[in-house]
Kinemage of the C-alpha trace (Angstrom):
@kinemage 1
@onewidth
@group {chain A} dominant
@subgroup {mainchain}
@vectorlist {calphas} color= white
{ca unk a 1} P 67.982 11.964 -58.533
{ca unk a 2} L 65.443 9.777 -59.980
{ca unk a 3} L 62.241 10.232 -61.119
{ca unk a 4} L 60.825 7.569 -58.278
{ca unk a 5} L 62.736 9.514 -55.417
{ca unk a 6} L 61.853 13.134 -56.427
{ca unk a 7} L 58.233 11.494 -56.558
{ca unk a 8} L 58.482 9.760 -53.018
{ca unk a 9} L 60.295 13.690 -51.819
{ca unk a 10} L 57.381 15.390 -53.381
{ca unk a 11} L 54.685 13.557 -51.331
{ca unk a 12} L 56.535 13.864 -48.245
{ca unk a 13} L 56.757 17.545 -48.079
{ca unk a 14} L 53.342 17.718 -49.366
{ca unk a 15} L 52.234 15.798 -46.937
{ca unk a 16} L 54.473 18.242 -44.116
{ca unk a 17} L 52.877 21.233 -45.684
{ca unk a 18} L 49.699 20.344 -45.768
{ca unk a 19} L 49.380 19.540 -41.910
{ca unk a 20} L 49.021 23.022 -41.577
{ca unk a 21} L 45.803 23.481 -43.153
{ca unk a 22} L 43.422 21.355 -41.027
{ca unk a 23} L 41.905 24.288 -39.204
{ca unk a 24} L 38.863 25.424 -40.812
{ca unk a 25} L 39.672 28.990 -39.668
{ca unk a 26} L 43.242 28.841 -41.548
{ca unk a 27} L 41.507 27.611 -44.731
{ca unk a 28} L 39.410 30.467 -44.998
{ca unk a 29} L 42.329 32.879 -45.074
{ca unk a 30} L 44.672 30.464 -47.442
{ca unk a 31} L 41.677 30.163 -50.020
{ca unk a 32} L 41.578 34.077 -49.526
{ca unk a 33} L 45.527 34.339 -50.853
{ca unk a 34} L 44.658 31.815 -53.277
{ca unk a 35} L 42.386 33.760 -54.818
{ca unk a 36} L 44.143 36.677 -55.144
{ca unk a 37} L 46.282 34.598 -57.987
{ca unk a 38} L 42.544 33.430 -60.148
{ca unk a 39} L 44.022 36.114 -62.425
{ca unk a 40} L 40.831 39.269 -61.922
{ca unk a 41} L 43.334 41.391 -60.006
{ca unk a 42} L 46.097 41.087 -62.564
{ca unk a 43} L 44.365 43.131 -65.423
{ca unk a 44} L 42.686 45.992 -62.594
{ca unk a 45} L 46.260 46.460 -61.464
{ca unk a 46} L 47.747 46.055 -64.967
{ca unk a 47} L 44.822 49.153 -65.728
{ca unk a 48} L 45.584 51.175 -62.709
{ca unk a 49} L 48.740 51.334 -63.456
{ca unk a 50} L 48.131 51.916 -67.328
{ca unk a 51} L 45.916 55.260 -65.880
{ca unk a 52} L 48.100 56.168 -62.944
{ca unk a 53} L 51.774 56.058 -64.178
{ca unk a 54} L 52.056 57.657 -67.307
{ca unk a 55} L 56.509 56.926 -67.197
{ca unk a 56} L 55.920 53.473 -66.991
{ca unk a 57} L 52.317 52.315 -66.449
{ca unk a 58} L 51.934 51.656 -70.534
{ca unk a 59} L 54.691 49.372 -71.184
{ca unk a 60} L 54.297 48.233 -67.784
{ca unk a 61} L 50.522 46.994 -68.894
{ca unk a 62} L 51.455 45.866 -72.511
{ca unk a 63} L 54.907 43.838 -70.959
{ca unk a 64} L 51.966 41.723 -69.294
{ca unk a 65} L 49.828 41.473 -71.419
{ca unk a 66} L 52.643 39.599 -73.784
{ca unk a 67} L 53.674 37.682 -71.015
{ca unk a 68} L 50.489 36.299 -70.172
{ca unk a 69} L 49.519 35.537 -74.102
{ca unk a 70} L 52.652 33.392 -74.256
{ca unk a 71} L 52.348 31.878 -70.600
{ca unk a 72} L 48.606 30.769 -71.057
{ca unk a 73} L 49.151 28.232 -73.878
{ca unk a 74} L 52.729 27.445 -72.051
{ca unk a 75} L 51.003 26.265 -69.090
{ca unk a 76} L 47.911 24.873 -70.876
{ca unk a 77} L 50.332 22.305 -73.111
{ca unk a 78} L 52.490 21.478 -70.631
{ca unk a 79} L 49.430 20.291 -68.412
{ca unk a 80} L 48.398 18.147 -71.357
{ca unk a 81} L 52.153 17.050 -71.945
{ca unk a 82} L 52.744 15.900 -68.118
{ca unk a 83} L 49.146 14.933 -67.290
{ca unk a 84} L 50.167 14.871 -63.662
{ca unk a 85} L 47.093 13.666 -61.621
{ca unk a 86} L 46.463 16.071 -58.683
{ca unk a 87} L 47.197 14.867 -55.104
{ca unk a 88} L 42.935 14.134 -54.254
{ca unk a 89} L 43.681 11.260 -57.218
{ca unk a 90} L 46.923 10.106 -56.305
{ca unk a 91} L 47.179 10.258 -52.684
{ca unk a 92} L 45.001 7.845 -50.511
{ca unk a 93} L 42.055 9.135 -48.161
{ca unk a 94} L 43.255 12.318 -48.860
{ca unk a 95} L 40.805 14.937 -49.964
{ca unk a 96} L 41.350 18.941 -51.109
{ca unk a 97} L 39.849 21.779 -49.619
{ca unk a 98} L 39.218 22.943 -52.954
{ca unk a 99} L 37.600 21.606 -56.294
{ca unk a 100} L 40.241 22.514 -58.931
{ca unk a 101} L 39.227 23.805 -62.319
{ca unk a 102} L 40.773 21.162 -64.273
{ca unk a 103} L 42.597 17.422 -63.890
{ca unk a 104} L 45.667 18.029 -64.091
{ca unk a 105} L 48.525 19.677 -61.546
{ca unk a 106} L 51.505 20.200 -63.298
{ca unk a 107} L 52.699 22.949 -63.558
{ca unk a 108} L 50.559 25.336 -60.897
{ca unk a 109} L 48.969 27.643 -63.091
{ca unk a 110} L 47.931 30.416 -59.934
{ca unk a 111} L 51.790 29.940 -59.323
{ca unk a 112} L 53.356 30.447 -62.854
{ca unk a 113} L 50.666 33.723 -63.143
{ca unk a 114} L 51.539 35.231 -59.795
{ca unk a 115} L 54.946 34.990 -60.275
{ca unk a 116} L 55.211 36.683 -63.883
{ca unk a 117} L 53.550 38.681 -61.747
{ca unk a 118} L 56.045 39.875 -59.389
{ca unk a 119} L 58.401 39.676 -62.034
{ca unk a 120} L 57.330 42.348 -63.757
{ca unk a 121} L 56.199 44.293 -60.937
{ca unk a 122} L 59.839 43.810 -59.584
{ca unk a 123} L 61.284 45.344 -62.341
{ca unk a 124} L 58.987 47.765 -63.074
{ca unk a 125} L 58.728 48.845 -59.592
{ca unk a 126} L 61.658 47.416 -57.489
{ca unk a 127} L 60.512 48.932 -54.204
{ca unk a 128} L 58.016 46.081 -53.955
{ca unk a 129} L 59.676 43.625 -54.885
{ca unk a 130} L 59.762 41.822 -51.657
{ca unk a 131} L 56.020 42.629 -51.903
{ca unk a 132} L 55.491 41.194 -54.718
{ca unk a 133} L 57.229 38.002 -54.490
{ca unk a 134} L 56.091 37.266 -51.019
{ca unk a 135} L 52.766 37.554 -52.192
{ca unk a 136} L 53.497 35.270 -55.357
{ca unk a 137} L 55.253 32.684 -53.120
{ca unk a 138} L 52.312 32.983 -50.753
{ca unk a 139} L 49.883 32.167 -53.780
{ca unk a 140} L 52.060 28.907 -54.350
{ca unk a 141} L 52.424 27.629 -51.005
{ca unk a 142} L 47.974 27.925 -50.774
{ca unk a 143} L 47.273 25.854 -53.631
{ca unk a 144} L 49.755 23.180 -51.552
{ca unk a 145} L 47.762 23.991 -48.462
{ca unk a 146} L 44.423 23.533 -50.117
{ca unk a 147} L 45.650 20.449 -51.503
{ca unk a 148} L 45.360 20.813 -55.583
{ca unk a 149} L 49.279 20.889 -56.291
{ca unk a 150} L 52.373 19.095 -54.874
{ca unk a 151} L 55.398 20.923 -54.297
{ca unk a 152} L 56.700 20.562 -57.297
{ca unk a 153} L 53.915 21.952 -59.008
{ca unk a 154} L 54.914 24.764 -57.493
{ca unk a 155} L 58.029 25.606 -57.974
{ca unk a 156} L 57.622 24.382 -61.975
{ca unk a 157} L 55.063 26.818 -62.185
{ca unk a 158} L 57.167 29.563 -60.760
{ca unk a 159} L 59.912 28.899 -62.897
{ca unk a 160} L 57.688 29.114 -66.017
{ca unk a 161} L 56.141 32.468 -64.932
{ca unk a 162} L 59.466 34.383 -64.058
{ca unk a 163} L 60.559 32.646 -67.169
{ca unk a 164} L 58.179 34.171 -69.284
{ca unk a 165} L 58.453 37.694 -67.611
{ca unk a 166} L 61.277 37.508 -68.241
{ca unk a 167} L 61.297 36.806 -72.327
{ca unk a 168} L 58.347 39.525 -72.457
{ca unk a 169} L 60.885 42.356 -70.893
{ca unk a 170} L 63.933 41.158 -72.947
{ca unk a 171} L 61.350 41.533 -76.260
{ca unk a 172} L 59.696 44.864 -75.408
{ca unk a 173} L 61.849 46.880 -72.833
């Protein structure tokens, strides 16, 4: 497939998805999810769990915290690399629902986060991993909904953050 077609693919189902976000009452609850992926709720649950779980709650704690120091300046060159203009300056008369924090949409950094995420957490803890990747999935598909990623975004980011979980298990479990 070429570059032109996965393009013209990636706008449609943007487009598709993002249909579903023009009630005012949905986008409070999607920028809720989104949220939940800005990255605060990764280190209080990476030092519950430190505290609480003394068989695993350690390595559990330090396997993110390597995962994260290598995904960070992952995502942060590949942004520069791709320079992929978000849909509010590609698209026409089409505006977000959210300001983004930077330029630049490729990869989706909430994505690639929330799903090392779940990664760890599914390995760690397999009992929730359905939990855990729902969640990570749902992260994804609200930065499409609010209208700062395409698709592909997406699933690029997700791909880099179970990618780097799973390095940062291989080196330290």
């Amino acid at each position: 497939m070429t570059l032109q077609r996965i393009t013209k693919v990636d706008t449609a189902l943007f487009y598709w998805l993002n249909r579903f976000s023009s009630n005012s009452n949905i986008i409070k609850g999607i920028r809720a999810i989104s949220k939940t992926g800005d990255g605060h709720l990764y280190i209080c649950f990476g030092a519950l769990l430190f505290w609480l779980d003394s068989s695993h709650g350690a390595l559990f704690f330090y396997t993110t915290l390597m995962a994260y120091a290598l995904e960070i300046p992952i995502y942060l060159i590949l942004k520069q690399c791709f320079k992929r203009k978000r849909p509010t300056a590609t698209l026409l008369n089409f505006n977000a629902h959210i300001t983004p924090s930077d330029k630049f949409s490729l990869p989706s950094g909430h994505t690639a986060a929330a799903f090392l995420m779940a990664t760890i957490v599914s390995s760690f803890y397999p009992t929730f991993s359905v939990v855990a990747f729902s969640w990570a999935g749902s992260v994804g598909l609200s930065r499409i909904l609010l209208g700062v990623h395409f698709p592909s975004d997406v699933i690029i980011g997700a791909i880099l953050g179970a990618g780097i979980a799973s390095i940062s298990m291989l080196l330290l479990t």
